[in-house]
C-alpha positions as CSV (number, residue, x, y, z in Angstrom):
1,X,82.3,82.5,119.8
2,X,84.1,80.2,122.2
3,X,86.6,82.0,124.9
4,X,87.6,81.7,128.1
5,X,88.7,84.4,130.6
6,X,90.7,83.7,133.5
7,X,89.0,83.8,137.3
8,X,86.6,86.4,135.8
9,X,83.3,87.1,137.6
10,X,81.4,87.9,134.2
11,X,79.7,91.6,134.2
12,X,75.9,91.9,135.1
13,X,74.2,93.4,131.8
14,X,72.1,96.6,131.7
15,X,70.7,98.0,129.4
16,X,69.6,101.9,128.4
17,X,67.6,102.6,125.2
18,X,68.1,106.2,124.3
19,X,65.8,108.1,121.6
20,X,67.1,111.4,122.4
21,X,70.3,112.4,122.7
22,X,69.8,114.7,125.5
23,X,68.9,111.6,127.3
24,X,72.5,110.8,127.6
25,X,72.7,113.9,130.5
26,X,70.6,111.1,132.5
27,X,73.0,108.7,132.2
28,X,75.7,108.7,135.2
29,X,77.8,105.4,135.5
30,X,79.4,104.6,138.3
31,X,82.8,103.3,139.0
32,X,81.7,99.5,139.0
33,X,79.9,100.0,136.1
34,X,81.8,99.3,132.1
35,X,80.2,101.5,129.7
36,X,79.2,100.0,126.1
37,X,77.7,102.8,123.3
38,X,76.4,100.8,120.5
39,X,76.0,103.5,117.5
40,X,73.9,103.2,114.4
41,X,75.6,103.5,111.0
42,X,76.1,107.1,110.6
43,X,78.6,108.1,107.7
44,X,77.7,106.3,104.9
45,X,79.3,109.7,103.0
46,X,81.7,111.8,105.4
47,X,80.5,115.3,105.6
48,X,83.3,116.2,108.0
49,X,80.7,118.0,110.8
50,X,80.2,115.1,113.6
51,X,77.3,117.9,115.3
52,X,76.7,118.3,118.9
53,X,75.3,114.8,118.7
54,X,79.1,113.5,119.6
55,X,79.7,116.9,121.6
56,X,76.8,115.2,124.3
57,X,78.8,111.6,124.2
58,X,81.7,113.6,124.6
59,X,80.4,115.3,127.6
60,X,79.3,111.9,129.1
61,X,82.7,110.3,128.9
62,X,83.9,113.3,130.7
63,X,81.4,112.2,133.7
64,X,82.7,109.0,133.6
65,X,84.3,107.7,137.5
66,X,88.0,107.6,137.2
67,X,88.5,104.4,137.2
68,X,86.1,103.8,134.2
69,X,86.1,101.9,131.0
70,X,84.2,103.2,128.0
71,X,83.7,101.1,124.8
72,X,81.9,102.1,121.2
73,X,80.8,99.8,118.6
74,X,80.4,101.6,115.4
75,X,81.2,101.5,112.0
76,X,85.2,102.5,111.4
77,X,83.8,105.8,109.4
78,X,81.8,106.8,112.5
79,X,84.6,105.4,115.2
80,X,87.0,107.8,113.3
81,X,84.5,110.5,113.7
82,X,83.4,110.4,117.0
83,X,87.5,109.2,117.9
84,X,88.7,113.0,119.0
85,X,85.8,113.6,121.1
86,X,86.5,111.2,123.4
87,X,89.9,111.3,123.2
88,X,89.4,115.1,125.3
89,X,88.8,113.3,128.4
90,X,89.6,109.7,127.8
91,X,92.9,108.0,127.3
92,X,92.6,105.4,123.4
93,X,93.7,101.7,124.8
94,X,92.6,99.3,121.8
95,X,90.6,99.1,118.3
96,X,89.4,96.1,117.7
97,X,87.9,95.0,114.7
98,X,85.1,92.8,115.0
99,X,83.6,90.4,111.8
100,X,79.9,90.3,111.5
101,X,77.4,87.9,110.6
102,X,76.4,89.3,106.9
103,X,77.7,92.1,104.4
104,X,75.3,95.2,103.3
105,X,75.2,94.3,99.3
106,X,78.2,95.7,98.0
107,X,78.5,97.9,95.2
108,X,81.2,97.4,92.0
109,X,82.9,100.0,93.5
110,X,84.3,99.0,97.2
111,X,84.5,95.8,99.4
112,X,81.9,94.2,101.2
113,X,81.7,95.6,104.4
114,X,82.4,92.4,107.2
115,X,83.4,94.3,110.2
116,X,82.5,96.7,112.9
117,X,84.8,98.7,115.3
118,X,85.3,98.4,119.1
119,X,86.6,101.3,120.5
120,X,88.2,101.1,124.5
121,X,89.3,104.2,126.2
122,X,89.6,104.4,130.1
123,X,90.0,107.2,132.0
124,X,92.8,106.1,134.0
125,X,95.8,106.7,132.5
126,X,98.2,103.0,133.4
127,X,97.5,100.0,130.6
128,X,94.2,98.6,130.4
129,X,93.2,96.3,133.1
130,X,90.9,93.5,132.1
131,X,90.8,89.6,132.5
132,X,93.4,87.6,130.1
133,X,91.3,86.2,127.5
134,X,91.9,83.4,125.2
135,X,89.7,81.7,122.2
136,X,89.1,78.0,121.6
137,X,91.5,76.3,119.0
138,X,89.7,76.0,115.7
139,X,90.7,73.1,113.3
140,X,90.5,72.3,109.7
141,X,88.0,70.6,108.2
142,X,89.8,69.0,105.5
143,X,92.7,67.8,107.6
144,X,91.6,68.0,111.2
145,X,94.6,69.7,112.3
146,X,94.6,73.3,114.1
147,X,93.8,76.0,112.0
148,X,97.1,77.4,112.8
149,X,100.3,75.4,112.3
150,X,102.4,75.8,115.2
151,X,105.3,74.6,113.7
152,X,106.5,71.9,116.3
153,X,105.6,74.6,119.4
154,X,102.2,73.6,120.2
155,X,103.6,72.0,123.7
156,X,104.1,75.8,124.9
157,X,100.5,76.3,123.9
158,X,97.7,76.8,126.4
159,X,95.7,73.6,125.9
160,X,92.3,75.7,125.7
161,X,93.5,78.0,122.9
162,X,95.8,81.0,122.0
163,X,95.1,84.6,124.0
164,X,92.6,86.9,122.2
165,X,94.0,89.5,119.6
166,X,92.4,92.5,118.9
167,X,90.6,91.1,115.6
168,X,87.6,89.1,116.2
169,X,87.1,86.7,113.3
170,X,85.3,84.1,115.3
171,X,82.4,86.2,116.2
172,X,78.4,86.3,114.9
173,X,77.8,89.9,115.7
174,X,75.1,91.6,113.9
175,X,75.4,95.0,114.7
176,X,72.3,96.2,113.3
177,X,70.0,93.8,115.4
178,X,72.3,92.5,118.0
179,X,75.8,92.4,119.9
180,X,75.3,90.2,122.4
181,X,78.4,88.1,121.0
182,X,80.4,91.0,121.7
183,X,78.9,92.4,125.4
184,X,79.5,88.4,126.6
185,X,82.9,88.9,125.6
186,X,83.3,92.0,127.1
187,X,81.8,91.3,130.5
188,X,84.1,88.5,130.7
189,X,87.0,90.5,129.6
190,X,86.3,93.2,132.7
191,X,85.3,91.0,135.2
192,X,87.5,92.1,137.5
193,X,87.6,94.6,140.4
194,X,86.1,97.1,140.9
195,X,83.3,96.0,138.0
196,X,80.4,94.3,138.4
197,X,78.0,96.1,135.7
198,X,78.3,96.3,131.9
199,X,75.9,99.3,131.4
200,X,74.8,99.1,127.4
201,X,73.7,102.2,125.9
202,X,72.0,101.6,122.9
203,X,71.7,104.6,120.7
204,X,70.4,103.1,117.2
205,X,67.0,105.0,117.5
206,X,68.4,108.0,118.9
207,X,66.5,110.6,116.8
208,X,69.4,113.0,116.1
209,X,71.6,110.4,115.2
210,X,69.0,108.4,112.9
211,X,68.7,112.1,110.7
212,X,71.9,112.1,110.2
213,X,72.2,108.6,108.9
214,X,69.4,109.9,106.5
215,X,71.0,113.1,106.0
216,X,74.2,111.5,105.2
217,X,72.7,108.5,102.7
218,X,71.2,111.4,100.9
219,X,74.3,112.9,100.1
220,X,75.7,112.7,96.5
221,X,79.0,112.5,95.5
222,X,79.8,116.3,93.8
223,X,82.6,115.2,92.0
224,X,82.6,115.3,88.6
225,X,83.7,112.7,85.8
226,X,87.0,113.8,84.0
227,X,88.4,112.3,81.5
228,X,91.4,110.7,81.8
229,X,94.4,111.9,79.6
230,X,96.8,109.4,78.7
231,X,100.4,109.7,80.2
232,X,103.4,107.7,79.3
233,X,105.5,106.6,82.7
234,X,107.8,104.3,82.5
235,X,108.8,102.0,85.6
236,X,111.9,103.5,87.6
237,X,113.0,103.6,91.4
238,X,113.9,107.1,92.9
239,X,116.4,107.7,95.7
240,X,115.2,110.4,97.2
241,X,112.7,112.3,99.9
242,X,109.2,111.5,99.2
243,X,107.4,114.4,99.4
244,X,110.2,116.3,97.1
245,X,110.1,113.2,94.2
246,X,106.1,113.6,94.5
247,X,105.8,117.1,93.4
248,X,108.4,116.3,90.3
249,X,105.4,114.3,89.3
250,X,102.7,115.1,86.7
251,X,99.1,115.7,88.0
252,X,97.0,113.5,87.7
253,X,99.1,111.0,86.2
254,X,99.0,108.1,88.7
255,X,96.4,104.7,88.5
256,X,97.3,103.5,92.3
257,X,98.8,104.8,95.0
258,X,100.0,103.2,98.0
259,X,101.4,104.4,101.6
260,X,102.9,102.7,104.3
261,X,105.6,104.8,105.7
262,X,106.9,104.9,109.0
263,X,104.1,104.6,111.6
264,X,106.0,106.9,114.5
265,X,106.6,103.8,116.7
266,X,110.3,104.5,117.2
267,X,110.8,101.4,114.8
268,X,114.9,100.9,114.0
269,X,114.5,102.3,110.1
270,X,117.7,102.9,108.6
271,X,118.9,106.4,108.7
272,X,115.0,107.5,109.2
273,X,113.3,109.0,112.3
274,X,110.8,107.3,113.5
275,X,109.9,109.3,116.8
276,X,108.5,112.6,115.9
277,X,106.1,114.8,117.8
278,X,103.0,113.4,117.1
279,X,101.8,117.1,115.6
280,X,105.0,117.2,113.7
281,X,104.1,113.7,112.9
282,X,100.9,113.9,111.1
283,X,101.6,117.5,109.5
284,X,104.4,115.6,107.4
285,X,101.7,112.9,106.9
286,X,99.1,115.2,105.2
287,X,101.8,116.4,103.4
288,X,102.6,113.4,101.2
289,X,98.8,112.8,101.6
290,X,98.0,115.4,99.5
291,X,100.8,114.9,97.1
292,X,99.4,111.8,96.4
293,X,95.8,113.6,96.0
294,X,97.3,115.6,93.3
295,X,99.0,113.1,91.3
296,X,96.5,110.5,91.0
297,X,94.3,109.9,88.3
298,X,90.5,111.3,88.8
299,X,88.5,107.9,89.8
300,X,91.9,106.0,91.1
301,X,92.4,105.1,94.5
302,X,94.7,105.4,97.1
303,X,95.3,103.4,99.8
304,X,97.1,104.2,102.9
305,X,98.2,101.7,105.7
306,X,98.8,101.8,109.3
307,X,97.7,101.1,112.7
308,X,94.0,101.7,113.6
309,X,94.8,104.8,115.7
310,X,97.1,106.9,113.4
311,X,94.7,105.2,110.4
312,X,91.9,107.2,112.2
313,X,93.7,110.6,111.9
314,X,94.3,109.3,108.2
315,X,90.3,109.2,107.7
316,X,89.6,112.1,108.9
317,X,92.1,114.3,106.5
318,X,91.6,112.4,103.4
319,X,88.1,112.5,103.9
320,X,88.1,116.0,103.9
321,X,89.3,115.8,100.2
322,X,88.9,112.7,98.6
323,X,85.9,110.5,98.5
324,X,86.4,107.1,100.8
325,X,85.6,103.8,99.3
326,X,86.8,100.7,101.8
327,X,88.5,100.3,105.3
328,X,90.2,96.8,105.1
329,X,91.2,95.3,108.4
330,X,94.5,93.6,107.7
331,X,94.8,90.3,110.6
332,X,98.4,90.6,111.0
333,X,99.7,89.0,114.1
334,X,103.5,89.9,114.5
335,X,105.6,89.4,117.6
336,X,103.0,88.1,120.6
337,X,102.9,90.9,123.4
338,X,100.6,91.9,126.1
339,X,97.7,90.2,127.4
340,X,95.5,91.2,124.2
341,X,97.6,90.4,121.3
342,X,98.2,93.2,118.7
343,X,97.3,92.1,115.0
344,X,95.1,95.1,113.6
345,X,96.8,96.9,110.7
346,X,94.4,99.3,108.8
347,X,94.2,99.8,105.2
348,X,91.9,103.0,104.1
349,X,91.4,103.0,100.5
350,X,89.8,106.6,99.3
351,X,89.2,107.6,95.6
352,X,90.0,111.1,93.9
353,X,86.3,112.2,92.9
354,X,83.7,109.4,92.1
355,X,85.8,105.7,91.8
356,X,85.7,103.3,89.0
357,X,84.3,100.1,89.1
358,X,87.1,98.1,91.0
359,X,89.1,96.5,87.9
360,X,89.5,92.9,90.2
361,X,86.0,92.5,90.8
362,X,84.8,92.3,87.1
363,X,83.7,89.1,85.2
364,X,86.8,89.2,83.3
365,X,89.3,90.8,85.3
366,X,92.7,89.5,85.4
367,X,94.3,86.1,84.2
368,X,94.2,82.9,86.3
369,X,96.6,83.7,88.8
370,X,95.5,87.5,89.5
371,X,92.1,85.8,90.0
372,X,93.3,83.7,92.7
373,X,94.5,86.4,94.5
374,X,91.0,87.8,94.8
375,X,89.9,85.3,96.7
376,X,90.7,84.4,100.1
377,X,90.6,81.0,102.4
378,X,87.4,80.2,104.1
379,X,87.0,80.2,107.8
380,X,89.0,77.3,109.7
381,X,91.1,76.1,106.9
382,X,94.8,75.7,107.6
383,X,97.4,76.5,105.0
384,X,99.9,73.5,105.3
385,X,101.2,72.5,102.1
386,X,100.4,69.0,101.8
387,X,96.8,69.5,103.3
388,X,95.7,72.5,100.6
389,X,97.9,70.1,98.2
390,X,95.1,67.7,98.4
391,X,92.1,70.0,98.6
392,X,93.0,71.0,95.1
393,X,93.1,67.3,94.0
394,X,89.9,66.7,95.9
395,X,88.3,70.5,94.4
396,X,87.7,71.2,97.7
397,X,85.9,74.5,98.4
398,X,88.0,76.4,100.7
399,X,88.0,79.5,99.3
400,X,85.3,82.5,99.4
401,X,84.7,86.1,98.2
402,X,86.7,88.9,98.6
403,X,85.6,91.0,102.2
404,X,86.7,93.9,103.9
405,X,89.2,91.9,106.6
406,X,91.5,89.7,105.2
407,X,92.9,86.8,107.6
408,X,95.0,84.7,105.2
409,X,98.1,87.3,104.4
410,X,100.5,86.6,107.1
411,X,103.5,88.3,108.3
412,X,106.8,87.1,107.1
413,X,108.4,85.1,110.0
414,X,111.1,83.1,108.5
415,X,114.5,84.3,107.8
416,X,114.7,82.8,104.0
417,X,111.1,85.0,103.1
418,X,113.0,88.2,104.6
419,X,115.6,90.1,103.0
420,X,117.3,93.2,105.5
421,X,114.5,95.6,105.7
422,X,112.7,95.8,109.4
423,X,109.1,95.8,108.0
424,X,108.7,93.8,105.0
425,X,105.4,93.3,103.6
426,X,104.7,89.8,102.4
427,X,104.0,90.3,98.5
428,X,100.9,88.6,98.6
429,X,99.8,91.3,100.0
430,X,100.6,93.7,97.2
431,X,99.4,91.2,94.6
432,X,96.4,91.5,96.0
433,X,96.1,94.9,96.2
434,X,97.2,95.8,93.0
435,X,95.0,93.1,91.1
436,X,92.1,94.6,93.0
437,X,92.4,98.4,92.3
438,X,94.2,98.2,88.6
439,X,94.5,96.7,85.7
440,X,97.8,95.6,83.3
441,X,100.0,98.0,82.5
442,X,98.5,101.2,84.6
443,X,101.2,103.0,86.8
444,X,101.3,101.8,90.5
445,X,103.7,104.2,93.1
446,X,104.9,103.7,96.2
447,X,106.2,106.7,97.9
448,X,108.1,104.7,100.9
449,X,109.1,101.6,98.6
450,X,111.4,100.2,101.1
451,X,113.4,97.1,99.8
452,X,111.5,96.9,96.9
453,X,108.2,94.3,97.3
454,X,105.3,96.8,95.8
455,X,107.4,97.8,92.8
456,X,108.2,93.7,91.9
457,X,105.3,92.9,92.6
458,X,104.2,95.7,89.9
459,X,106.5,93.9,87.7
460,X,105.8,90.7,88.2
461,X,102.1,91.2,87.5
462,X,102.5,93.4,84.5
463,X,101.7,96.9,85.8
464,X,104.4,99.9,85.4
465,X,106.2,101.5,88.8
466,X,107.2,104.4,90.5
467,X,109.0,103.3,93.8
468,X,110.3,106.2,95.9
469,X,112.5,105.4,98.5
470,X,114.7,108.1,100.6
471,X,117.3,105.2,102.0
472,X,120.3,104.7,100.0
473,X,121.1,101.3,101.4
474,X,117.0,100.4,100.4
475,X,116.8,101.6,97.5
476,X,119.9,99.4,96.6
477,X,118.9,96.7,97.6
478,X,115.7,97.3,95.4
479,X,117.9,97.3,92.4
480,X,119.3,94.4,93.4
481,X,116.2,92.7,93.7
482,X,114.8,94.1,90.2
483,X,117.7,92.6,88.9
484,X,117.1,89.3,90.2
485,X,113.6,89.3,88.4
486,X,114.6,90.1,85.1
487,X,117.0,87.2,84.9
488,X,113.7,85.0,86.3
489,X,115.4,84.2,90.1
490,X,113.0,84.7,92.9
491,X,113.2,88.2,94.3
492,X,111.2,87.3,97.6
493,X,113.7,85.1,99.5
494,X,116.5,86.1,100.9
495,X,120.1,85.3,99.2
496,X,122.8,86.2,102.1
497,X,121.7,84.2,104.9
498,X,120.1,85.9,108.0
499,X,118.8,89.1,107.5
500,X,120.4,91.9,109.5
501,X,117.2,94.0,110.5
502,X,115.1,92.4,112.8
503,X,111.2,93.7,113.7
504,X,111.0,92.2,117.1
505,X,112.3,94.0,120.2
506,X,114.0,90.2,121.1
507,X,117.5,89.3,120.0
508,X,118.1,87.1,117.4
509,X,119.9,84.0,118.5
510,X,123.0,83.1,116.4
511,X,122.8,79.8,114.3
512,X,123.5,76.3,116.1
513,X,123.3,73.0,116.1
514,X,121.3,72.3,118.8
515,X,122.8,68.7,120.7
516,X,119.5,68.5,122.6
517,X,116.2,70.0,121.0
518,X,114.8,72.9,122.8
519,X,111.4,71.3,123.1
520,X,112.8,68.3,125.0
521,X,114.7,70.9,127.4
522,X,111.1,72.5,127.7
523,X,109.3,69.1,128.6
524,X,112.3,68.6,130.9
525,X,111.2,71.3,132.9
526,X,107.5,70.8,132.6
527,X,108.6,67.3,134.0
528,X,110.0,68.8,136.8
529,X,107.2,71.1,137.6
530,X,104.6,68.3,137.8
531,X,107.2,66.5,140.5
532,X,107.1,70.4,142.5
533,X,104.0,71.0,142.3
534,X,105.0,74.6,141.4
535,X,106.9,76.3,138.4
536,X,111.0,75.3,139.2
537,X,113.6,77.8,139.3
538,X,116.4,78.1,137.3
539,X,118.3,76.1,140.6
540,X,115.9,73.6,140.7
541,X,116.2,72.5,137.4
542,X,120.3,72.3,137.8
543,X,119.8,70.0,140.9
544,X,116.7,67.6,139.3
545,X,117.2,68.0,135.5
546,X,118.8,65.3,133.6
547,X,120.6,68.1,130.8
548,X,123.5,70.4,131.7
549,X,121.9,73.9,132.8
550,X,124.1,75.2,130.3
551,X,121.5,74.2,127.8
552,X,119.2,76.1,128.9
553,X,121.7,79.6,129.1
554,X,122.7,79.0,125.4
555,X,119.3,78.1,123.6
556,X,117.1,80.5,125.2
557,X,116.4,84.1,125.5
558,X,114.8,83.8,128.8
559,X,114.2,81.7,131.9
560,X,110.5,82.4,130.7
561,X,110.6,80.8,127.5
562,X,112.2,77.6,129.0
563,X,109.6,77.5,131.2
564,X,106.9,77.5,127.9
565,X,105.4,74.1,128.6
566,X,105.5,74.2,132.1
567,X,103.6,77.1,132.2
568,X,101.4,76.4,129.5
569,X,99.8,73.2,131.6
570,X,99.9,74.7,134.9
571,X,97.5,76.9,133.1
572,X,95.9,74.3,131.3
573,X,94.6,72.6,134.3
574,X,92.0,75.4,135.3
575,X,90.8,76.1,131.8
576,X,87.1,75.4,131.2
577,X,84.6,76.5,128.1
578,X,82.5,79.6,128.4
C-alpha cells in the first residue's frame, strides 16, 4: 500500500477500545486530534431502527472542535445507516471505498463482499483540507509496462505515481482484525496543521453494537416465495416520462430493472433538470423507486446507480421495502479534479422478497462470451491490446472471480466510443450486469434509457427490453442505434464525427493538425524551467523558447496544462516512498 503525501508530518496514533457505548461520553477530542470510528459489521439484514447506539456517535461528533475531522470505517449497509446521524452536525466530504484482504464466503445469491467504507465529515464547512496524496505506479506483470496506459502523456505524470482517488484497490485492510493500512494512510493524508493525533476509536466489542450484529444475523427474510406468472413483453423503446410509462406497466412483470437517472449535479442533460431541491430531489427518486418495486418480478433484482452520497439515501428507502442483496463499487475515474480524485460510482442491487440464485454465477450459466463477462482482470494487469493479445496465446491467468468492486469497466474517453449523449455508459458495463442478474430472453428495463446502450446491450445478448426514455432527441437516436444492430453495424461507436455533448466542464478543442506535437511544446517548457530554476511564465517562454508562442495559445486550454511536464518534475524531485 505504497503512497506518498506531500511535506506531511504523519499523525501520532491513539488508540481507544470501547465496550460500552456510553463510554463514547468519555471521549472528548480535541482540535489537533483526527477522529477514526472503526464499526463492527452491523446490518447483515436492514431492520431500518439504527437504536440510540448511533444517537451516542451522533452526540460525540457534535462535541467534536470545529475545526475537526471525523472518519468511520464500516460496512456500506452500516455507513448508510449511521450516514444521517452525523450528517446533523457534520458536513459529508468523501466516501471512499476501500478493498480488503479476503471475502466472507459468498452465497449463490449476491457478490462477494471485497470492500469496506470510509466515511469523512468535518465540521468546518470550506473543502476538506488534507495533504495531496499520491500511490506508487503499479506495472504489469506480463508486459512490464504501467498498469495504466497513459496514452503518450506519461511526461505530465508525477514520476512517483498518480494522486489518490477515492477507491482504494491497492490496500490489505482486514477490517475485522485490523486497519492499520488504512489509519497509515490517513495520518499521512492529515498531517497537516493544526493535527498532530489520529485518535482511533475502536468499537468492534462494543456490547450494544455486538447484539445488534447478533440481533440482525438472526433475522429471517419474511418474504414469501411466489410463483412467477408468465408475461409476454416484447422489446420496445418509450418516449415518454418515466414514472408515467412505469405505472402503464403490469405488476410484477419485470426480470431486471436498472436506474441511473440524473444524479442532481447540474449535469447539461438535454431538455432535463438536473438541479432540483435536494427534498424535491429524492421525493421524485422514491417515486420511480417504488414503481420499479411494483413491476418487478418477486425474486428479481433491481439495481440502482449513483454517487455514494445520493446511493446512501437510495439504501435507506429501498431497504425499507425490498430486501438488499450487493453494493458494487464501480472504479470509474472520469475527468481528474481536486486533490483526491473522484472515481466512486455506487451500484445497490436489492431483490423484491427473497432473490434467486444469481443466473451468472451458475455452472452453466451463459454461453462463452456472457461467461467472460463474469470475470474480471486481476490486480496489476494492463489492458493494451497487443499485451492481453499475447496473454491469451501464452493462457496467461489474468483474470479472477467476480467481487463486489469492479476496476476493469472504464469510462468512455474517446470520441469514436461516444455517440451525443453527456453520460454514456460503456456497454460492458451493462453486459455485465445483465449476464449476472438474468438469463436469455427475460425482460430487462431501463427507465432513463438515454441513447440507447442498456436496451442493445439487451439485444445483443438475447434478453427482451423496455427502454424508457423522456428526451425526444434520445430516444431518437436510440432508434437509430437499434437500427444499426439489426442490419449487424456496430451500435457502440460513433458515426458523425465528434460528439456534441461533452461530460467534462473543459472545452473541447476543435480538430487540427498539429505542425509541432503538444508534448514536444510541453518538454519545451520543462526545458526551460530546468534553465530558471523556477516554473516560466507565459513571457518567459516567448523570449527563451525555440516555437512561436502562438503554439502554445492554439493547442492548449490553459497556461497550466502547457506547463504539464514542467510541473510534473519540479514535483518529482522531492518525491520519496512511504
Amino acid at each position: 500500500m505504497a503512497h506518498w503525501s506531500e511535506n506531511s508530518a504523519r499523525l501520532k496514533l491513539r488508540t481507544s477500545r470501547v465496550g460500552e457505548i456510553k463510554q463514547l461520553k468519555n471521549l472528548s477530542p480535541g482540535p489537533s486530534m483526527v477522529t477514526v470510528l472503526w464499526l463492527p459489521k452491523i446490518l447483515s439484514a436492514y431492520d431500518g431502527n439504527c437504536g440510540a447506539s448511533y444517537e451516542e456517535i451522533a452526540l460525540l461528533a457534535n462535541r467534536l472542535d470545529k475545526s475537526a475531522t471525523l472518519c468511520v470505517v464500516a460496512t456500506p449497509p452500516d455507513a448508510a445507516a449511521l450516514l444521517p446521524f452525523l450528517q446533523k452536525s457534520l458536513k459529508f466530504q468523501m466516501w471512499i471505498a476501500v478493498k480488503t484482504v479476503r471475502a466472507p464466503k459468498g452465497s449463490a445469491k449476491s457478490l462477494p463482499a471485497r470492500h469496506v467504507s470510509l466515511l469523512i465529515l468535518t465540521r468546518y464547512k470550506s473543502a476538506l483540507r488534507h495533504v495531496p496524496t499520491r500511490i506508487k505506479y503499479t506495472f504489469c506483470p506480463a508486459c512490464g509496462k504501467t498498469t495504466k496506459d497513459y496514452g503518450g502523456k506519461k511526461h505530465v505524470y508525477h514520476r512517483y505515481g498518480t494522486l489518490m482517488s477515492d477507491v482504494w484497490t491497492d490496500t490489505d485492510c482486514d477490517p475485522g482484525k485490523n486497519i492499520r493500512a488504512v489509519t497509515r494512510r490517513l495520518r499521512d493524508m492529515f498531517g497537516l496543521s493544526p493535527y498532530k493525533h489520529l485518535l482511533l476509536v475502536d468499537l468492534r466489542r462494543c456490547k450494544e453494537l455486538v447484539q445488534r450484529r447478533r440481533n440482525s444475523d438472526a433475522r429471517k427474510l419474511k418474504s414469501k416465495k411466489v410463483k412467477v406468472v408468465p408475461v409476454t413483453i416484447r422489446s420496445r423503446l418509450i418516449n415518454k416520462d418515466c414514472t408515467q410509462a412505469l405505472k402503464s406497466l403490469r405488476s410484477d412483470s419485470i426480470d431486471f430493472c436498472f436506474a441511473d437517472l440524473p444524479y442532481n449535479l447540474n449535469k447539461r442533460y438535454y431538455r432535463c433538470k438536473d438541479s432540483l431541491e435536494e427534498e424535491e430531489y429524492f421525493a421524485w427518486c422514491n417515486e420511480w423507486l417504488s414503481e420499479l418495486h411494483r413491476v418487478l418480478k418477486p425474486g428479481r433484482t433491481l439495481a440502482v446507480l449513483n454517487v455514494p452520497q445520493w446511493a446512501a439515501k437510495h439504501f435507506l428507502f429501498l431497504a425499507s421495502i425490498m430486501d438488499f442483496q450487493t453494493w458494487i463499487v464501480w472504479d470509474a475515474l472520469g475527468f481528474p479534479s481536486r486533490k483526491i480524485m473522484p472515481a466512486h460510482y455506487a451500484i445497490l442491487c436489492f431483490s423484491k422478497g427473497i432473490p434467486r440464485a444469481l443466473p451468472g454465477m451458475g455452472s452453466a450459466a451463459g454461453n462463452g462470451s456472457e461467461k467472460n463477462y463474469l470475470r474480471q482482470r486481476a490486480k496489476f494487469y494492463c489492458v493494451r491490446g497487443a499485451c492481453v493479445k499475447k496473454r491469451r496465446l501464452l493462457g496467461e491467468r489474468d483474470q479472477t472471480n467476480l467481487s463486489d468492486i469492479w476496476s476493469d469497466v472504464h469510462r468512455l474517453t474517446h470520441n469514436s466510443r461516444r455517440v451525443s449523449h453527456p453520460c454514456q455508459l460503456p456497454p460492458l458495463l451493462m453486459r455485465r450486469l445483465f449476464s449476472l442478474f438474468t438469463k436469455r430472453k427475460e425482460v430487462i428495463l431501463d427507465c432513463v434509457n438515454g441513447a440507447g446502450t442498456s436496451t442493445l446491450v439487451a439485444e445483443e445478448i438475447e434478453r427482451r427490453y423496455i427502454g424508457i426514455e423522456l428526451s425526444r432527441r434520445y430516444h431518437n437516436l436510440a432508434l437509430k442505434r437499434h437500427r444499426l444492430l439489426k442490419i449487424r453495424e456496430n451500435p457502440f461507436i460513433s458515426n458523425n464525427g465528434t460528439p456534441t455533448s461533452k461530460n467534462s466542464p473543459v472545452e473541447r478543442l476543435p480538430k487540427r493538425k498539429y505542425k509541432v506535437s503538444k508534448k514536444e511544446l510541453q518538454l519545451e517548457v520543462k526545458r526551460i524551467a530546468d534553465t530558471l530554476g523556477r516554473m516560466p511564465k507565459r513571457e518567459d517562454v516567448e523570449k527563451l523558447g525555440t516555437y512561436s508562442i502562438r503554439y502554445f495559445d492554439q493547442y492548449f486550454v490553459s497556461w497550466a496544462e502547457a506547463c504539464g511536464a514542467a510541473r510534473a518534475a519540479t514535483l518529482s524531485r522531492t518525491a520519496t516512498t512511504n
